[in-house]
C-alpha positions as CSV (number, residue, x, y, z in Angstrom):
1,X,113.1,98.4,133.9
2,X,109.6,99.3,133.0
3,X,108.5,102.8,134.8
4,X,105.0,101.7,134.3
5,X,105.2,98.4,135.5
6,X,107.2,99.9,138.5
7,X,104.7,102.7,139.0
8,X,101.7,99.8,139.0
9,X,103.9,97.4,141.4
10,X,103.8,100.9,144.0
11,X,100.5,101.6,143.6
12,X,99.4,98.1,144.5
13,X,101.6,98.2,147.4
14,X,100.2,101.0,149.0
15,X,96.4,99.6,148.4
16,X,97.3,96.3,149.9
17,X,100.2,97.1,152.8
18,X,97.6,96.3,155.4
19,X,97.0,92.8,154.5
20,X,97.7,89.9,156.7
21,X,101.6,89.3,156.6
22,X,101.9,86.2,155.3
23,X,99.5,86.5,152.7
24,X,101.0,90.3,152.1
25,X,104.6,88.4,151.4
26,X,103.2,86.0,149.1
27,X,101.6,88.5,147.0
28,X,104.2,90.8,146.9
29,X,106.6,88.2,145.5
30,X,104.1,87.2,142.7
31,X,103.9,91.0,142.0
32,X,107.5,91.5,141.8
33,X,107.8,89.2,139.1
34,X,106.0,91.5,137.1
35,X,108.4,94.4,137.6
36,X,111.6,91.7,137.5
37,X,111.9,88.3,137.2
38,X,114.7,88.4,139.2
39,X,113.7,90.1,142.6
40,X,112.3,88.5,145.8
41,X,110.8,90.6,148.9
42,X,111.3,89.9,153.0
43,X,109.1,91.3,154.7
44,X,109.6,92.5,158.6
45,X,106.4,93.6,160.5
46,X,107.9,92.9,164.0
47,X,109.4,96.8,164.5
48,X,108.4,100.5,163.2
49,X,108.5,101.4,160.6
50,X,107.9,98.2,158.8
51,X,110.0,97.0,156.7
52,X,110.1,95.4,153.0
53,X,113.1,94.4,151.7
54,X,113.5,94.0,148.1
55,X,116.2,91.5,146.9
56,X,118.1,90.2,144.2
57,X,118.9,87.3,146.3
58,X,122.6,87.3,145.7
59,X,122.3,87.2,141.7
60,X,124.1,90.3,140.3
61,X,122.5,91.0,137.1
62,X,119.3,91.9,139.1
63,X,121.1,94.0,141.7
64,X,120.1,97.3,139.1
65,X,116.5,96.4,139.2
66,X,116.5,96.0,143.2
67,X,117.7,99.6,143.0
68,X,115.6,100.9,140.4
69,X,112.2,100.1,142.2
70,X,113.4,101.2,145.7
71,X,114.7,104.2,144.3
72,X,111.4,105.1,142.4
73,X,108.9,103.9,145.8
74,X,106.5,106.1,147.1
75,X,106.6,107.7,150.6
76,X,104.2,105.4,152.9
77,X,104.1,106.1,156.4
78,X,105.1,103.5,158.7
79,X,107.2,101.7,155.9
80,X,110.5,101.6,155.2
81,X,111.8,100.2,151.7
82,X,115.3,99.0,151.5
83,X,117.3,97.8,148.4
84,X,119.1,94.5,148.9
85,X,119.2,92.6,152.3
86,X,121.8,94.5,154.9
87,X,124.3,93.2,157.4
88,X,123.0,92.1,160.8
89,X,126.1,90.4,162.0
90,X,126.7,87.4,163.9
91,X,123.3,86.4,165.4
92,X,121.7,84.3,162.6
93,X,122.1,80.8,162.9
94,X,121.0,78.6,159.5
95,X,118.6,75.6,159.8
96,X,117.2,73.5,156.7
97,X,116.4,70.2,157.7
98,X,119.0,68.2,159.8
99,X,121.4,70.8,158.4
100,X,122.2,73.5,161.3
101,X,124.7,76.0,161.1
102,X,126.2,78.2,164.1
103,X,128.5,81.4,162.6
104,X,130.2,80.7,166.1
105,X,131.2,77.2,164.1
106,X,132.4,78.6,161.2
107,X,135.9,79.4,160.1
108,X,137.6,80.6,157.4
109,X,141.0,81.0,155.5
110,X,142.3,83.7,152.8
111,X,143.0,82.5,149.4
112,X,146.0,83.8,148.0
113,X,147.1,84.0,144.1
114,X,150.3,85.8,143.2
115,X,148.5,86.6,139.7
116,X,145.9,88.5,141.7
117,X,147.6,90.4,144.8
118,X,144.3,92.5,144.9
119,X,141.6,89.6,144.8
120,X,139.4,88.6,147.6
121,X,138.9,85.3,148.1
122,X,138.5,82.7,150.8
123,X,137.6,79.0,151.5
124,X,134.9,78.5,154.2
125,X,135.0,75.6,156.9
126,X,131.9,73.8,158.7
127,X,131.8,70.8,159.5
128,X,128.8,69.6,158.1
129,X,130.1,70.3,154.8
130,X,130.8,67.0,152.4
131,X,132.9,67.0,149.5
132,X,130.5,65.0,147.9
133,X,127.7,66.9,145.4
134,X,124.4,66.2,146.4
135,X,121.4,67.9,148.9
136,X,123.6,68.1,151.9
137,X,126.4,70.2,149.9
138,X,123.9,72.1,148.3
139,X,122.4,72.7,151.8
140,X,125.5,73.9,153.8
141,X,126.8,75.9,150.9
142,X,123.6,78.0,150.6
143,X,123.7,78.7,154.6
144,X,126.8,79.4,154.5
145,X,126.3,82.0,151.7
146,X,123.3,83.3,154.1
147,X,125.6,83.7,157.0
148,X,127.6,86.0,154.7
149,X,124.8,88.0,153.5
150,X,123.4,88.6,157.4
151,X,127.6,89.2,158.6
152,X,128.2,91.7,155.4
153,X,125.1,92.4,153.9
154,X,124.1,91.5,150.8
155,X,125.7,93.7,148.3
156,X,128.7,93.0,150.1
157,X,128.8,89.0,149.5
158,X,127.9,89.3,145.9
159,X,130.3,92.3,144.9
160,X,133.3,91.7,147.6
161,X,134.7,88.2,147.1
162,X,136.7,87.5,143.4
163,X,136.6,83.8,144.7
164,X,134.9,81.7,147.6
165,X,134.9,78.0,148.3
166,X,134.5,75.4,151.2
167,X,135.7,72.5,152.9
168,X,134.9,70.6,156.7
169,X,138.0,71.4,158.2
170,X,141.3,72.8,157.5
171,X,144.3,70.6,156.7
172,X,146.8,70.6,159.5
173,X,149.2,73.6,157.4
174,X,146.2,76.1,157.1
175,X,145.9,78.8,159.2
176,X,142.3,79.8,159.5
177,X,140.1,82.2,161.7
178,X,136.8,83.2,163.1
179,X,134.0,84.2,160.7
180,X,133.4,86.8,162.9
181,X,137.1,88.3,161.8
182,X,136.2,87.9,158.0
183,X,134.1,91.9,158.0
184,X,138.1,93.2,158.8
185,X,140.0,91.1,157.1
186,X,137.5,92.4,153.9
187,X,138.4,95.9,154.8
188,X,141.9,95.5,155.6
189,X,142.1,93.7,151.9
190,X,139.9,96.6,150.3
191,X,142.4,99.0,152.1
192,X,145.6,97.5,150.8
193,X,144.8,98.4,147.1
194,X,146.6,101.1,144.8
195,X,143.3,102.6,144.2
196,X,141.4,102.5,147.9
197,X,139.5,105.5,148.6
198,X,140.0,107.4,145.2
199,X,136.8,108.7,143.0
200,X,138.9,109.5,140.1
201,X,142.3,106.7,139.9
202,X,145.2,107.9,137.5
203,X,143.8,106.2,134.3
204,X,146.1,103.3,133.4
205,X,145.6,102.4,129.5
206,X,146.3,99.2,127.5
207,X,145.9,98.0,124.4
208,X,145.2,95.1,123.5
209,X,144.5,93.4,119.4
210,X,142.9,90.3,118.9
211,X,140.4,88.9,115.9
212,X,136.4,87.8,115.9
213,X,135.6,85.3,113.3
214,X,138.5,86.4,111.1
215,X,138.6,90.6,111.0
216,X,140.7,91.9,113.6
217,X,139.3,93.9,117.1
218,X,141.4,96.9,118.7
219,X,140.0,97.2,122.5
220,X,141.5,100.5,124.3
221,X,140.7,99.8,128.3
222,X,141.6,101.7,131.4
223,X,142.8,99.1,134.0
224,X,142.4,101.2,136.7
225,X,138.8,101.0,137.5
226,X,139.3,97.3,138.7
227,X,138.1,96.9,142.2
228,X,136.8,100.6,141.7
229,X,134.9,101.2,145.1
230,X,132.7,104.2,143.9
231,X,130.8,102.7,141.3
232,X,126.8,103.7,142.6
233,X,128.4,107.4,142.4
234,X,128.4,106.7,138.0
235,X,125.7,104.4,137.6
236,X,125.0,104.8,134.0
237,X,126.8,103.1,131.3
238,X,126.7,105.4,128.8
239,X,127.5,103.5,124.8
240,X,128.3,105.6,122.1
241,X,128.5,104.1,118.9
242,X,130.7,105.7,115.9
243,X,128.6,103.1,112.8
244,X,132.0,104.0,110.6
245,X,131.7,105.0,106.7
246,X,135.2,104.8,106.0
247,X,136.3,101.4,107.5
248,X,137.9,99.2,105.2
249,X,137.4,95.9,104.1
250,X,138.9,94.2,107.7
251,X,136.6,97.0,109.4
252,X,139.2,99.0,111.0
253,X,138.3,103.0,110.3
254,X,140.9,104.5,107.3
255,X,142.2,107.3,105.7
256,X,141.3,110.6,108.0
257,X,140.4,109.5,111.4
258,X,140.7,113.4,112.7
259,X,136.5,113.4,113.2
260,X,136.3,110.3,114.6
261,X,138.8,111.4,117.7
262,X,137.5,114.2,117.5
263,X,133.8,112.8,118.6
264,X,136.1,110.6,121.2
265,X,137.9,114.0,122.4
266,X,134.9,115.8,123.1
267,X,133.0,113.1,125.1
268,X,136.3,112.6,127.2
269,X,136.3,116.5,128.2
270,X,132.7,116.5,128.9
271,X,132.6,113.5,131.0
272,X,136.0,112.3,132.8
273,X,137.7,115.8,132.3
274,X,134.9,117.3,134.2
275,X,134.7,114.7,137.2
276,X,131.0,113.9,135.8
277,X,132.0,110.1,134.7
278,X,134.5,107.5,133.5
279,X,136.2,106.6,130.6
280,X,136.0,102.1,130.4
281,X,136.9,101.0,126.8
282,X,136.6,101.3,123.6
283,X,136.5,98.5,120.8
284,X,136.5,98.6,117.6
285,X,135.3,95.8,115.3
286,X,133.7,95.3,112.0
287,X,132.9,98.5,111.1
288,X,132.0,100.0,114.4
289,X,133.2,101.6,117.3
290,X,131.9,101.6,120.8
291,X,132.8,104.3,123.4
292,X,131.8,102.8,126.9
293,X,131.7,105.5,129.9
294,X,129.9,105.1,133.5
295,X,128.5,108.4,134.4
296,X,127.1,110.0,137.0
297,X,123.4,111.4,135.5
298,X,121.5,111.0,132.4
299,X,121.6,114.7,132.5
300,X,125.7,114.7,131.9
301,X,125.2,112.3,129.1
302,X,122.6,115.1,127.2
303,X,125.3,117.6,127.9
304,X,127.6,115.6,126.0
305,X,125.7,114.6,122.8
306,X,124.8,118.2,122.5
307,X,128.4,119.4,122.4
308,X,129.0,116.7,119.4
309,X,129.5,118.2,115.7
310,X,126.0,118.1,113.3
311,X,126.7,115.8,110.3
312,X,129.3,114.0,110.3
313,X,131.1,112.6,107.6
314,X,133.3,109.5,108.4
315,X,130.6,108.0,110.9
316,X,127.0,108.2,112.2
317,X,126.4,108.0,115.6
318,X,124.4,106.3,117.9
319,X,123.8,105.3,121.6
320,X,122.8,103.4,124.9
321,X,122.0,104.3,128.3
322,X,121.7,101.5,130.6
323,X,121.2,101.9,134.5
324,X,123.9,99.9,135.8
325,X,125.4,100.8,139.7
326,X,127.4,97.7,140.1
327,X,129.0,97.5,136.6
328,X,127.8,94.3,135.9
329,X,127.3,94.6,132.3
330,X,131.0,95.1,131.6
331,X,132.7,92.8,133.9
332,X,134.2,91.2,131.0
333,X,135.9,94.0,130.8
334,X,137.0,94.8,133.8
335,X,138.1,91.5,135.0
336,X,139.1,89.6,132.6
């Protein structure tokens, strides 16, 4: 995201916070589309401090830029700024139209897939819902989904659940339960997994060869960061790119390869070997190769480049730094 544009979208805030609330909400939200097109505000004037809540409104590739401007607001008295909108449990009751839902009304059952021990997922029952597509479905599903967000919070709905659907009513062999059990049953799940509660998982490393558009593509990933819990700890993803003078004709590096794991050798020591981030992937195709590491500082990135050999001979290097604390920019990799 733009600092600038940030730094404006602040500034205006605090010159305008004491307009009329409805008219504050509307301008906010036209502002915010400056910073990101993808952020909405809810405003709450009702309680002190204030509040504004800046959201991504359940879309995950603009959860980063909800997170970015709250964590670069200013200090204004009487307000508080929050990043993504957080659980408030049960009390919220959803109500477009004839549509009305009551989370006292809603179910729900666990999805289970043998493939996926470790997956979240669940099918939602109301009985307003129709199987047929059209306003109504569109209605009850997006309550639904605004029931989740004001049970779990936001972040929770987006990031939690591998896998969510609906239906009216259960069939008579389906055992469902109270939405109002769904916050444990999430836990319980989250619990249940070889990697619950640990910041750095025994690395688990597979390789896997494919081809792009006829040359062939070598990806090295660590399977053990899937369902990692930790990720706003390393929220960089840090891309190193090894631009390789001695690939070969299918693009795969040849003859000495000793520099090139070298560079991969000291970037590993630097930044999983001392706890300061994690090592994702790396691919190589067509005469490149791409290191991908989340980290936890831009500071610990520095560190690293400036412990990489001067003028290297098999590759040139290169890199990207993108602020990313829900890994959404590599889920391909992750969960594929």
């Amino acid at each position: 995201m733009d600092k600038q544009a940030i730094e404006a979208f602040w500034t205006w805030f605090i010159a305008n916070r004491e307009e009329e609330p409805s008219l504050l909400i509307s301008s906010v939200n036209e502002r915010l589309k400056l910073v990101s097109f993808g952020l909405s505000a809810e405003l709450s004037v009702e309680k002190e401090p204030r509040e504004l809540i800046i959201t991504p409104q359940g879309v995950k590739k603009f959860f980063a830029d909800a997170y970015a401007l709250v964590n670069d607001a200013l200090t204004i008295d009487g307000w508080q700024i929050v990043a993504t909108k957080q659980a408030l449990g049960m009390g919220y009751r959803f109500k477009m139209g004839d549509i009305e839902i009551d989370p006292n009304e809603v179910t729900f059952m666990p999805l289970l897939a043998e493939e996926h021990p470790d997956d979240i997922a669940i099918r939602l029952y109301h009985k307003a819902y129709v199987s047929e597509q059209g306003e109504q479905q569109n209605a009850v599903i997006n309550g639904l989904y605004i029931l989740l967000d004001s049970l779990l919070g936001e972040e929770s709905t987006a990031f939690e659940f591998q896998y969510i659907d609906f239906d009216d009513m259960p069939h008579p062999k389906e055992q469902d339960y109270p939405l109002s059990e769904l916050a444990s049953f999430v836990a319980h799940k989250k619990s249940q997994r070889t990697i619950s509660g640990q910041r750095f998982p025994k690395e688990s490393i597979e390789i896997l060869e494919g081809k792009v558009e006829g040359l062939p593509t070598l990806l090295v990933i660590n399977n053990a960061l899937k369902y990692y819990e930790f990720t706003k700890a390393f929220p960089y993803l840090f891309r190193l790119r090894l631009h390789l003078n001695n690939a070969g004709e299918n693009g795969l590096p040849q003859g000495n390869t000793d520099e090139i794991y070298g560079v991969e050798d000291v970037i590993y020591n630097e930044l999983y070997k001392q706890e300061r981030g994690h090592f994702l992937a790396t691919e190589t195709y067509n005469g490149e190769r791409e290191l991908f590491y989340y980290v936890d500082s831009i500071e610990s990135v520095k560190n690293a480049l400036a412990k990489l050999p001067e003028n290297l001979e098999s590759c040139e290097l290169s890199h990207e730094l993108d602020f990313d604390p829900f890994w959404v920019m590599t889920e391909a990799y992750i969960y594929r």
